[in-house]
C-alpha positions as CSV (number, residue, x, y, z in Angstrom):
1,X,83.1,53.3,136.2
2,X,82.9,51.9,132.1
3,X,81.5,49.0,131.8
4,X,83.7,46.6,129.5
5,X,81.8,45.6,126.3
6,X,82.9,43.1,124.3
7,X,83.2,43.5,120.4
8,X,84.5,41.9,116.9
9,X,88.0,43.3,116.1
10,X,87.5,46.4,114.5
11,X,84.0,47.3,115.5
12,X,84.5,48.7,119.1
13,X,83.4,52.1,119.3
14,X,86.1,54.8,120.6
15,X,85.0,58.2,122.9
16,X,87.8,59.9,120.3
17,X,86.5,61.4,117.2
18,X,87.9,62.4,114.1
19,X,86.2,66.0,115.4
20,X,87.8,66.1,118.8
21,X,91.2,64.8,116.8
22,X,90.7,67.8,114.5
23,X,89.2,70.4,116.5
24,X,92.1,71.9,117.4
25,X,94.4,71.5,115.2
26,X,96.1,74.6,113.0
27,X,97.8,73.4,109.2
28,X,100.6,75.0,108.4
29,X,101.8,76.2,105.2
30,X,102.7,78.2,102.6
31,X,105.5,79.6,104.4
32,X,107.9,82.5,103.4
33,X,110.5,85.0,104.2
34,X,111.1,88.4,103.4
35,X,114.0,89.8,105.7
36,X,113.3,89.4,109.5
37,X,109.4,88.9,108.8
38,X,108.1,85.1,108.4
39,X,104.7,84.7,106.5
40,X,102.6,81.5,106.4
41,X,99.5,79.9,105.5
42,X,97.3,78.4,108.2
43,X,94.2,76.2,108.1
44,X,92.1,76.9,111.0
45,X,89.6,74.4,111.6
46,X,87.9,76.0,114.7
47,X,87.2,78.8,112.4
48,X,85.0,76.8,110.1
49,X,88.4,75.6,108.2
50,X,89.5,78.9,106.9
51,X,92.6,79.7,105.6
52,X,94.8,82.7,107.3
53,X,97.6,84.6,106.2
54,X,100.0,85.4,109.3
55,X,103.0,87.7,109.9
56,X,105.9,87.1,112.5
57,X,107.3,90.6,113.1
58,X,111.0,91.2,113.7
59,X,109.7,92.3,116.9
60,X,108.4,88.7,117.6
61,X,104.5,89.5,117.2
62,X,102.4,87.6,115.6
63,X,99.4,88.7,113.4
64,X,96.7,87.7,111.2
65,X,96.6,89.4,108.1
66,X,93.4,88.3,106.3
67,X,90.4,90.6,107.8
68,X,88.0,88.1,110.2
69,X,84.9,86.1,108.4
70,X,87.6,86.1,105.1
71,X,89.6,83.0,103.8
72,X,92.7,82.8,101.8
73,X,93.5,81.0,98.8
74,X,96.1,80.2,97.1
75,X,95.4,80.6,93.1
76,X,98.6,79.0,90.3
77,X,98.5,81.3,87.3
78,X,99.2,80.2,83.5
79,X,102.9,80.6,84.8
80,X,103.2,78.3,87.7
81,X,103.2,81.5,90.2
82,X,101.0,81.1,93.5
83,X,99.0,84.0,93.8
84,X,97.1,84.3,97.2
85,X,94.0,85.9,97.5
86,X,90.9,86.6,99.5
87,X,87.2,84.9,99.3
């Protein structure tokens, strides 16, 4: 069993993280459609917090599109267009 410590408001230490919070976790962005096919952005944060592109089929499945050990980026040209691309 815990033993109950005592502490100032504010100071008490808590077994939950930021980390374990975080850990597993997926952002979501960037999202998009082009007929029956959805296309989004995701942060990963398991994956050392890169940035996927993924494809819903019509079909249903799901699939990563940026090649593993890549990350995505999104880069605004001169002309305000978002231009993803890979690092």
């Amino acid at each position: 069993m815990i033993k109950a410590e005592v502490a100032s408001y504010g100071c008490w230490r808590s077994p939950i993280t930021t980390d374990l919070i975080t850990a597993s976790t997926i952002g979501l962005g960037q999202i998009a459609l082009c007929g029956e096919e959805i296309y989004w952005s995701e942060l990963r944060p398991s994956e050392s917090g890169r940035n996927v592109i993924v494809r819903r089929g019509a079909n249903g499945e799901i699939q990563s599109l940026t090649p593993s050990g890549n990350n995505m980026c999104v880069l605004v040209c001169m002309n305000m267009v978002a231009v993803p691309f890979l690092w």
